[in-house]
mmCIF file of the N, C-alpha and C atoms, coordinates in Angstrom:
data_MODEL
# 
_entry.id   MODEL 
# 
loop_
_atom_site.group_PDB 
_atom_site.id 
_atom_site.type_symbol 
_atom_site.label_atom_id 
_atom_site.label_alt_id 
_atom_site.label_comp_id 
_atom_site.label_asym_id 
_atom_site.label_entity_id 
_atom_site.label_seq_id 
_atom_site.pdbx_PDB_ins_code 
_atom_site.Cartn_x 
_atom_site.Cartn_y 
_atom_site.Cartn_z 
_atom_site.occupancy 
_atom_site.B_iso_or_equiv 
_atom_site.pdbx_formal_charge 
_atom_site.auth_seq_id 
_atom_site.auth_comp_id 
_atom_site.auth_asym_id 
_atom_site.auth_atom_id 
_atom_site.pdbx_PDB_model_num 
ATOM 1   N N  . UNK A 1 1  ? 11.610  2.049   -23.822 1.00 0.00 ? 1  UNK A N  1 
ATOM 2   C CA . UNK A 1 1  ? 11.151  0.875   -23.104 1.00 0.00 ? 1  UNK A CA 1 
ATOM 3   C C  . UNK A 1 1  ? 11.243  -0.365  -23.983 1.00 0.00 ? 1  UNK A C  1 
ATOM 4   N N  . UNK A 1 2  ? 10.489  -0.382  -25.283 1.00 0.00 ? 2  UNK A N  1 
ATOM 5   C CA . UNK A 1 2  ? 10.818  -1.302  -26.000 1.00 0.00 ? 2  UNK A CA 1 
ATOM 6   C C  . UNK A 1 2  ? 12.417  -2.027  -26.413 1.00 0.00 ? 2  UNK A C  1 
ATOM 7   N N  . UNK A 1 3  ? 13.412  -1.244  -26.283 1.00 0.00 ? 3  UNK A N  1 
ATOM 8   C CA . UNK A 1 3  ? 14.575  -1.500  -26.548 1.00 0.00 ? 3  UNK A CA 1 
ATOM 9   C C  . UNK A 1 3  ? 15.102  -2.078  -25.309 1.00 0.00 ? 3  UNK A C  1 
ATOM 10  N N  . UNK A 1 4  ? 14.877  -1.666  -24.166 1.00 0.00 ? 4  UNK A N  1 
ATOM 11  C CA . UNK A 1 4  ? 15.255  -2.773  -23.409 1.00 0.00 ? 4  UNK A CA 1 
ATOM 12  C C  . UNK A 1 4  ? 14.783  -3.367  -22.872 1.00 0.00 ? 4  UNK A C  1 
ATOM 13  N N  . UNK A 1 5  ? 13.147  -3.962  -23.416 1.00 0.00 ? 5  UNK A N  1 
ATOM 14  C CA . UNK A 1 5  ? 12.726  -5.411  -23.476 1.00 0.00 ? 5  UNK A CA 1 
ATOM 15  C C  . UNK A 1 5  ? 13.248  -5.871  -24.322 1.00 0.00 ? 5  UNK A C  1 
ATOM 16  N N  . UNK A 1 6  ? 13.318  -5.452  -25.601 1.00 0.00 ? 6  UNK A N  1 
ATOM 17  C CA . UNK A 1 6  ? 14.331  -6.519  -27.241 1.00 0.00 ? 6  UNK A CA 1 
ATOM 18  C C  . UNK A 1 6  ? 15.971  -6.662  -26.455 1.00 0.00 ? 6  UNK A C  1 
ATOM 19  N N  . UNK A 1 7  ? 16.449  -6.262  -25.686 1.00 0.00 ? 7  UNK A N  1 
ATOM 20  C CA . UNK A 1 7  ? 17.622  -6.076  -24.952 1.00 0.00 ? 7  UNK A CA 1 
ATOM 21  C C  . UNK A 1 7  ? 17.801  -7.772  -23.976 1.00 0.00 ? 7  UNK A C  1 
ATOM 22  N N  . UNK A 1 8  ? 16.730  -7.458  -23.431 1.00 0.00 ? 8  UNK A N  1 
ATOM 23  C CA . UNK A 1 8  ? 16.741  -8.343  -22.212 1.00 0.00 ? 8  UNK A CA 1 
ATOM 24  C C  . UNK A 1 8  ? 15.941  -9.901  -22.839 1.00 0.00 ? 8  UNK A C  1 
ATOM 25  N N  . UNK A 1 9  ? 15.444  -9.960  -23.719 1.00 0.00 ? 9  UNK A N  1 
ATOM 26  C CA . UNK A 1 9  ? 14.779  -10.593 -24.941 1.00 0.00 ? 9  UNK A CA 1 
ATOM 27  C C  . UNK A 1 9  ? 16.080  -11.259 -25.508 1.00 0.00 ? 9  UNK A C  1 
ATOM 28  N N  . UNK A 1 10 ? 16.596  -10.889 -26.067 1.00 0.00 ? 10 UNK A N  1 
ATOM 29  C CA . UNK A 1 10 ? 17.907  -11.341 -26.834 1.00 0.00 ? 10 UNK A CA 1 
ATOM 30  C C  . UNK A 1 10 ? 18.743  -12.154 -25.977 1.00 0.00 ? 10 UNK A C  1 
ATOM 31  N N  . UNK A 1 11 ? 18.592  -11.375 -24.676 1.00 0.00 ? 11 UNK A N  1 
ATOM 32  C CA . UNK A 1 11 ? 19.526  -12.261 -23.609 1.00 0.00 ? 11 UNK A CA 1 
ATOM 33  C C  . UNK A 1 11 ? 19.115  -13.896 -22.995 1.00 0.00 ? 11 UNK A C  1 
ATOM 34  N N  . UNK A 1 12 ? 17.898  -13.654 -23.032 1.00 0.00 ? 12 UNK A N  1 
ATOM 35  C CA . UNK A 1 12 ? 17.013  -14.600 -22.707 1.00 0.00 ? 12 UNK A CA 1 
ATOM 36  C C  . UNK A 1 12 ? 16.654  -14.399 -20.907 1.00 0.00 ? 12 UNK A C  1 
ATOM 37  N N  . UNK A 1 13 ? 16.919  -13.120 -20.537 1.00 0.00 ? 13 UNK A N  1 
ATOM 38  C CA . UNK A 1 13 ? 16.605  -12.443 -19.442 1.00 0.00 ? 13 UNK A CA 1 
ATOM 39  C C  . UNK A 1 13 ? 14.779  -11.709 -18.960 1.00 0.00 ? 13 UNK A C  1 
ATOM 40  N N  . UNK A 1 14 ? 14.040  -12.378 -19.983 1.00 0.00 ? 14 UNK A N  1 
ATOM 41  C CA . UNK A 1 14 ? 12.852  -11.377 -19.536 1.00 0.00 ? 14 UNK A CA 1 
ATOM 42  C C  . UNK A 1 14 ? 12.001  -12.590 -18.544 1.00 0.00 ? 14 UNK A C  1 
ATOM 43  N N  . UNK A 1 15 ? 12.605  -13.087 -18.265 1.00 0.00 ? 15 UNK A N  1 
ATOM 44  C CA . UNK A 1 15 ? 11.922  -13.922 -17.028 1.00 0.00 ? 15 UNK A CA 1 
ATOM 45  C C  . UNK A 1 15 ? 12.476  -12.781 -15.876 1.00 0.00 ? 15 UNK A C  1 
ATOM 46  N N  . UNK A 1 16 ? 13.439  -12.497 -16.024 1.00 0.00 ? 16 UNK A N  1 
ATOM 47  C CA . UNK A 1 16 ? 14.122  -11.698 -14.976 1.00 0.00 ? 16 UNK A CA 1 
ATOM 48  C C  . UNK A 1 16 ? 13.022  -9.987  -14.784 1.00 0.00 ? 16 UNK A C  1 
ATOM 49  N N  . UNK A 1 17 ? 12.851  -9.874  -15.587 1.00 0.00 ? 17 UNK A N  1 
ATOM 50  C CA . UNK A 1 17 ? 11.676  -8.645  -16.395 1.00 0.00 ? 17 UNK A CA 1 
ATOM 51  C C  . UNK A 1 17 ? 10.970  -8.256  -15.658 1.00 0.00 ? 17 UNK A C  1 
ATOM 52  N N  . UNK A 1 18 ? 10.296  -9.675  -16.031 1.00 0.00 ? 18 UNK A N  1 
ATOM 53  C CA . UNK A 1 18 ? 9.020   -9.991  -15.325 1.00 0.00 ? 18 UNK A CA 1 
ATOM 54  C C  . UNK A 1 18 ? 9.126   -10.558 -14.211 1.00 0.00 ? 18 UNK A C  1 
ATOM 55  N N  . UNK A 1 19 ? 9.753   -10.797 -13.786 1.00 0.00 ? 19 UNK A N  1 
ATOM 56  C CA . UNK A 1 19 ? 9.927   -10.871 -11.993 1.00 0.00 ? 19 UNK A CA 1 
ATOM 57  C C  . UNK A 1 19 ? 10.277  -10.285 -11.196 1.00 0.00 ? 19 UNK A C  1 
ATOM 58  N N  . UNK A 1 20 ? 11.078  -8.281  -11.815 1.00 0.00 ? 20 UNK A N  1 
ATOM 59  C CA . UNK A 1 20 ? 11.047  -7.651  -11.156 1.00 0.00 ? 20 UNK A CA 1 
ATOM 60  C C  . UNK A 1 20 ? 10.105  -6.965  -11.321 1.00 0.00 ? 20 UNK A C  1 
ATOM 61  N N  . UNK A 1 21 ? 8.882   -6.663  -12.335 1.00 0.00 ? 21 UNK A N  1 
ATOM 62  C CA . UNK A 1 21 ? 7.899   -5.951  -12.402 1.00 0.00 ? 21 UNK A CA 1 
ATOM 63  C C  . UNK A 1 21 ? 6.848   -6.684  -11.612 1.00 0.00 ? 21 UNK A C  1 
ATOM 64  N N  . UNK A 1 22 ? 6.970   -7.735  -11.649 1.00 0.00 ? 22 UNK A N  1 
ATOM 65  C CA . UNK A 1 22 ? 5.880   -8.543  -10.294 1.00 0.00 ? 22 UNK A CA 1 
ATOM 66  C C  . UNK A 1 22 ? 6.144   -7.834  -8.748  1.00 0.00 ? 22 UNK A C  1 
ATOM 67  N N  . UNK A 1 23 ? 7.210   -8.303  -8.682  1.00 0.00 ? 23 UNK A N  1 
ATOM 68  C CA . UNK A 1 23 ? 8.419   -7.851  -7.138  1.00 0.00 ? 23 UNK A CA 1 
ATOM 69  C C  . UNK A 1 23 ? 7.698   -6.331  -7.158  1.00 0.00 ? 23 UNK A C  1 
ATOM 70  N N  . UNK A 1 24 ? 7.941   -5.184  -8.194  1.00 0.00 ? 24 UNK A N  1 
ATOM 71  C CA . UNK A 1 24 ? 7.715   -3.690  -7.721  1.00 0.00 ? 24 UNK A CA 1 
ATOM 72  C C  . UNK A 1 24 ? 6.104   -3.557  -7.698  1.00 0.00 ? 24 UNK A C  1 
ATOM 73  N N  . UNK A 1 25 ? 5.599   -4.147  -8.359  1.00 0.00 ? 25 UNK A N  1 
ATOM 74  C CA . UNK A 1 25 ? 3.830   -4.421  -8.260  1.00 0.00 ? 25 UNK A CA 1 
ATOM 75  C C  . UNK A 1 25 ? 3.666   -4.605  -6.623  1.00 0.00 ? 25 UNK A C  1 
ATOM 76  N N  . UNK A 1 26 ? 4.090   -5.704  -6.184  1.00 0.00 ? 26 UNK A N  1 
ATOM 77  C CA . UNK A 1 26 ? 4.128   -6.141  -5.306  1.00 0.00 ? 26 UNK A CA 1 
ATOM 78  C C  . UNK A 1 26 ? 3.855   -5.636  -3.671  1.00 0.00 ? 26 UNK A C  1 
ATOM 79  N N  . UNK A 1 27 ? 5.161   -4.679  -4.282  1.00 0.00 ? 27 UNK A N  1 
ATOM 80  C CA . UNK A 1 27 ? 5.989   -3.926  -3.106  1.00 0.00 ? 27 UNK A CA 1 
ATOM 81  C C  . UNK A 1 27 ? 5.076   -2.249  -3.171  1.00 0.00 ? 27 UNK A C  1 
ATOM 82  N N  . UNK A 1 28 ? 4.954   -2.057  -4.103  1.00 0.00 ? 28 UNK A N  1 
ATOM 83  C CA . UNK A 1 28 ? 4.472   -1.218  -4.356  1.00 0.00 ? 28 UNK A CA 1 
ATOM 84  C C  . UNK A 1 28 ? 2.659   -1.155  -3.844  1.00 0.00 ? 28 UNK A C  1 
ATOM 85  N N  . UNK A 1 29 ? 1.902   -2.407  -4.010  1.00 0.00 ? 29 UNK A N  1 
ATOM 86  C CA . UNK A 1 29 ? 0.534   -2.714  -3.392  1.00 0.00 ? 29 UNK A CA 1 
ATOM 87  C C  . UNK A 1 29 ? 0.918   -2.535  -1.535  1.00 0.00 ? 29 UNK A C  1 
ATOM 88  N N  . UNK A 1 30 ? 2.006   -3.375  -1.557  1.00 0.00 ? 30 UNK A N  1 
ATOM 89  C CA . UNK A 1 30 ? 2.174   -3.595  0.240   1.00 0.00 ? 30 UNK A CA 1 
ATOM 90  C C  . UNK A 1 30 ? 1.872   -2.382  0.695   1.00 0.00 ? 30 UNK A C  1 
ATOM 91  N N  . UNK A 1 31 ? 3.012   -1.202  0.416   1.00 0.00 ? 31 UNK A N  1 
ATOM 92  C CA . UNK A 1 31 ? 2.908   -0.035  0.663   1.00 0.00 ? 31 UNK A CA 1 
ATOM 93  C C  . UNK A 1 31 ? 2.085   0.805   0.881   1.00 0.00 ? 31 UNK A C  1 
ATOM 94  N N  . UNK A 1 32 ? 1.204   0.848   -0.171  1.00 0.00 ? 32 UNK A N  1 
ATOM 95  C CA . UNK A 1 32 ? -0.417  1.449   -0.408  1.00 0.00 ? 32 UNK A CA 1 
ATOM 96  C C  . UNK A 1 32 ? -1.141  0.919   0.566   1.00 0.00 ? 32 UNK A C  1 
ATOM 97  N N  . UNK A 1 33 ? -1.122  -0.360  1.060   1.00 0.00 ? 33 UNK A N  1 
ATOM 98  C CA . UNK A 1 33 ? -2.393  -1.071  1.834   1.00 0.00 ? 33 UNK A CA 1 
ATOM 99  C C  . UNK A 1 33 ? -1.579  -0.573  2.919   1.00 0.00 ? 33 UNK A C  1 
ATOM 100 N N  . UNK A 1 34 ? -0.347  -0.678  3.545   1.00 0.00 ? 34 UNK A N  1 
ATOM 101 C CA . UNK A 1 34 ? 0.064   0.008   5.091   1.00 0.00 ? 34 UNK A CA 1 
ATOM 102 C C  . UNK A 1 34 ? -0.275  1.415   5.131   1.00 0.00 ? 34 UNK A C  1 
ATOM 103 N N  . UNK A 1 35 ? 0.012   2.492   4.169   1.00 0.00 ? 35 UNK A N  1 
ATOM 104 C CA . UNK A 1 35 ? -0.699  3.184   4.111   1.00 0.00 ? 35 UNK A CA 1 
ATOM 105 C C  . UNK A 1 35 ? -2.338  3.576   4.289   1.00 0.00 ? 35 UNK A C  1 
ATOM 106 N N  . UNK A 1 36 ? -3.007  2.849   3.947   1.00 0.00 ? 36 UNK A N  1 
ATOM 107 C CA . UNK A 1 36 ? -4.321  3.043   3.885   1.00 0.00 ? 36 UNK A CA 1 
ATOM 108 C C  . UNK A 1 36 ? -4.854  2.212   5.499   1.00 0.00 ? 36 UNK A C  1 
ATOM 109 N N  . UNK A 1 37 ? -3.919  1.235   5.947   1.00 0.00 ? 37 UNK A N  1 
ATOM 110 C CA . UNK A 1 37 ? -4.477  0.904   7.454   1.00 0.00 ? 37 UNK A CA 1 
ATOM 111 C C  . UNK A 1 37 ? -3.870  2.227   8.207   1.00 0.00 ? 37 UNK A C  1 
ATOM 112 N N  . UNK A 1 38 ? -2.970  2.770   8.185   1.00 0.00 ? 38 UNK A N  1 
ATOM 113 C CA . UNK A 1 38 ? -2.483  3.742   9.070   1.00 0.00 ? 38 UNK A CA 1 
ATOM 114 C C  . UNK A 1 38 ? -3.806  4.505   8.785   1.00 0.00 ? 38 UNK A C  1 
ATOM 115 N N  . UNK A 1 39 ? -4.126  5.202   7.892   1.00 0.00 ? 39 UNK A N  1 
ATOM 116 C CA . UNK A 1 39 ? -5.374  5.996   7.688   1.00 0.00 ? 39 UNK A CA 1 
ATOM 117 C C  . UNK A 1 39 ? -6.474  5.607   8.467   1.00 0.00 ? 39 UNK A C  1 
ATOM 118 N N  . UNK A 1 40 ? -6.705  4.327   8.328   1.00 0.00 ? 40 UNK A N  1 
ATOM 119 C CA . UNK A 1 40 ? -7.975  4.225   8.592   1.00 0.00 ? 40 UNK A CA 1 
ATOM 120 C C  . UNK A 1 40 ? -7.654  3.648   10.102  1.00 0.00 ? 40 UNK A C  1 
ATOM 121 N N  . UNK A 1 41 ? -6.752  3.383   10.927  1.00 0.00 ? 41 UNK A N  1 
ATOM 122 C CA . UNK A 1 41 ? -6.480  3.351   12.221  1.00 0.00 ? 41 UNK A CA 1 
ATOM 123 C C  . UNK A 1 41 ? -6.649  4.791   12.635  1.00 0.00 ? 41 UNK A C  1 
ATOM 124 N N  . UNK A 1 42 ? -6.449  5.875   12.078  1.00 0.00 ? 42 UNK A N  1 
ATOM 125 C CA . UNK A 1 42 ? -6.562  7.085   12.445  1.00 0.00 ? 42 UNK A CA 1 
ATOM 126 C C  . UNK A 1 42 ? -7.632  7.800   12.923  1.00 0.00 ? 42 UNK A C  1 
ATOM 127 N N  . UNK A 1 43 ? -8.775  7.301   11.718  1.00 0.00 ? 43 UNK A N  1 
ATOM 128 C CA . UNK A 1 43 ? -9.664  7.796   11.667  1.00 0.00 ? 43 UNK A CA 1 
ATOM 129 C C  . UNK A 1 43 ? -10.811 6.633   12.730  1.00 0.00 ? 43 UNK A C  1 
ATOM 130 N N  . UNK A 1 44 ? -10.630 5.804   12.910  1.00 0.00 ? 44 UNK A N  1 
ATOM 131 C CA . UNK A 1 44 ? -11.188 4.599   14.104  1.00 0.00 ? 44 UNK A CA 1 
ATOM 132 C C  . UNK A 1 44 ? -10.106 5.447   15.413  1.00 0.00 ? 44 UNK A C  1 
ATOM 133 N N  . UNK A 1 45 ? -9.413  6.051   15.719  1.00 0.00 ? 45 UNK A N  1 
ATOM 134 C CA . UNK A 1 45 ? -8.836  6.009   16.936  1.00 0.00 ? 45 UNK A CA 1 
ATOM 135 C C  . UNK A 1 45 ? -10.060 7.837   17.058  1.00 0.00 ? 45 UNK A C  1 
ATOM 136 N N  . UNK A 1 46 ? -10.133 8.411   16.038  1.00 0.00 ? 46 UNK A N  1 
ATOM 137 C CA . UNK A 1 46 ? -10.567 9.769   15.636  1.00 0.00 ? 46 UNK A CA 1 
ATOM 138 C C  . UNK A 1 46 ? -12.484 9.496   16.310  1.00 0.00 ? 46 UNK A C  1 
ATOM 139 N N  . UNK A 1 47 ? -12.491 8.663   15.992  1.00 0.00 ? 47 UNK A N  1 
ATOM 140 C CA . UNK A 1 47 ? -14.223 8.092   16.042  1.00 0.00 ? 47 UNK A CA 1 
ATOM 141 C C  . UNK A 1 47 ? -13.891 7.445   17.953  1.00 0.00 ? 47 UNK A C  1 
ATOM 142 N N  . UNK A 1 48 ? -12.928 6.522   18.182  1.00 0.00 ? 48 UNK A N  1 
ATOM 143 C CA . UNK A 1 48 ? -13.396 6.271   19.651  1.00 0.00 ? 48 UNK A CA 1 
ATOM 144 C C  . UNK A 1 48 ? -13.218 7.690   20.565  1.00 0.00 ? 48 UNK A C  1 
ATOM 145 N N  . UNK A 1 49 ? -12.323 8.869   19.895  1.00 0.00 ? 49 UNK A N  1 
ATOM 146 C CA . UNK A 1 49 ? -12.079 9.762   21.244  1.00 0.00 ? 49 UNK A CA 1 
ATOM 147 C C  . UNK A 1 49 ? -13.399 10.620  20.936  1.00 0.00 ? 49 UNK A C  1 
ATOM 148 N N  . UNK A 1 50 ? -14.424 11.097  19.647  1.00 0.00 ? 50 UNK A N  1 
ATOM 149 C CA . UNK A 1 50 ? -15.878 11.191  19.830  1.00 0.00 ? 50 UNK A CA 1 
ATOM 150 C C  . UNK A 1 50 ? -16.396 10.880  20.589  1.00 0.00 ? 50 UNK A C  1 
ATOM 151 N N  . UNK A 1 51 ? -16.659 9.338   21.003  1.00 0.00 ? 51 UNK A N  1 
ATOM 152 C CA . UNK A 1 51 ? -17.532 8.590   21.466  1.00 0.00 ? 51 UNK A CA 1 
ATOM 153 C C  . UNK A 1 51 ? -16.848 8.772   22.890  1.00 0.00 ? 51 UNK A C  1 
ATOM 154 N N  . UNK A 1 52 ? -15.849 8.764   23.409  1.00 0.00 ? 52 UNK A N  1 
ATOM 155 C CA . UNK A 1 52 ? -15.394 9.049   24.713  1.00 0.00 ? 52 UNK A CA 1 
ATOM 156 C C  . UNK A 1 52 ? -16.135 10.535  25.212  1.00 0.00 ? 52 UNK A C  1 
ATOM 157 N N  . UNK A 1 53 ? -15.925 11.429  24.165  1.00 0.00 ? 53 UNK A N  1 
ATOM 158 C CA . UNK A 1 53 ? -16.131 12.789  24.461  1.00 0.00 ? 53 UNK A CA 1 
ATOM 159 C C  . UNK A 1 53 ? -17.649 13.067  24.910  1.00 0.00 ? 53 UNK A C  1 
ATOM 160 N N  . UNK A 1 54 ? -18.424 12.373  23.939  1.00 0.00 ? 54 UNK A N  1 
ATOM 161 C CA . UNK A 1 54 ? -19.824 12.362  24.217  1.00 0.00 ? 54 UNK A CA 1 
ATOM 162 C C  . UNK A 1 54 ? -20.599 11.370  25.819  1.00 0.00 ? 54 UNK A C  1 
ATOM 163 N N  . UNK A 1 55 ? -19.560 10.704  25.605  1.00 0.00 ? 55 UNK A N  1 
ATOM 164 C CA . UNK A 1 55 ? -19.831 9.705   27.067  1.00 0.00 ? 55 UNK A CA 1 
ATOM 165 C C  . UNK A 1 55 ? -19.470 11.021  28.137  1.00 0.00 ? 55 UNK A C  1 
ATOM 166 N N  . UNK A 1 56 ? -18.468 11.370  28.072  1.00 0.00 ? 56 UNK A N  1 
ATOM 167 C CA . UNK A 1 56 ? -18.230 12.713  29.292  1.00 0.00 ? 56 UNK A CA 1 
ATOM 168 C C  . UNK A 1 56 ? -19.153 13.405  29.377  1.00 0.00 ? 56 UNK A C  1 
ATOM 169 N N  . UNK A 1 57 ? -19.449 13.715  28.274  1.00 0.00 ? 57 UNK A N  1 
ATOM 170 C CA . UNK A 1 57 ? -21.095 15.024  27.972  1.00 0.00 ? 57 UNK A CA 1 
ATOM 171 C C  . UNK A 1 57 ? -22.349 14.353  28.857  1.00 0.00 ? 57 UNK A C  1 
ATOM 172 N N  . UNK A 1 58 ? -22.712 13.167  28.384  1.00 0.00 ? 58 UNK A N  1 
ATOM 173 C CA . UNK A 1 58 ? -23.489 12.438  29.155  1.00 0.00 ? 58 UNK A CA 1 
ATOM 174 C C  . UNK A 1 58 ? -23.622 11.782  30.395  1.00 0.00 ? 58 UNK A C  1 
ATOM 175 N N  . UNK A 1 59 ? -22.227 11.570  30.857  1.00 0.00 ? 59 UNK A N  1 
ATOM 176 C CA . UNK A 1 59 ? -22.352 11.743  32.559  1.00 0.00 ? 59 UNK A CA 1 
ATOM 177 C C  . UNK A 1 59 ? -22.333 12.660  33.076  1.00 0.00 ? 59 UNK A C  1 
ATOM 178 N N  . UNK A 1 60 ? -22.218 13.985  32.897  1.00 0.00 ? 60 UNK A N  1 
ATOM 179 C CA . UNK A 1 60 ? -22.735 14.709  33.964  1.00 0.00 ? 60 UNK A CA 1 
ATOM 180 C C  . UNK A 1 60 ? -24.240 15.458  34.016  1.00 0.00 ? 60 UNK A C  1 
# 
């Protein structure tokens, strides 16, 4: 790793570096958080068909 930061260093490329390690940070957070709404849409769609189920229980 160090060698090709002194690599990209020499070039005068670590702006470039560091703007794709921002970019995969980035992309990489997006991902996780769509992930974690799909989850938790799941588990809210999981909780209204409960509450449906128990409403059936209770009308009759």
């Amino acid at each position: 790793m160090t060698d090709a930061v002194y690599i990209f260093a020499q070039k005068g490329d670590l702006a470039h570096v560091s703007l794709f390690l921002w970019a995969s940070a980035a992309s990489a957070l997006l991902v996780w958080s769509l992930k974690e709404q799909a989850a938790s849409n799941e588990r809210f769609q999981d909780f209204v068909e409960e509450i449906a189920r128990l409403n059936r229980l209770f009308e009759d």
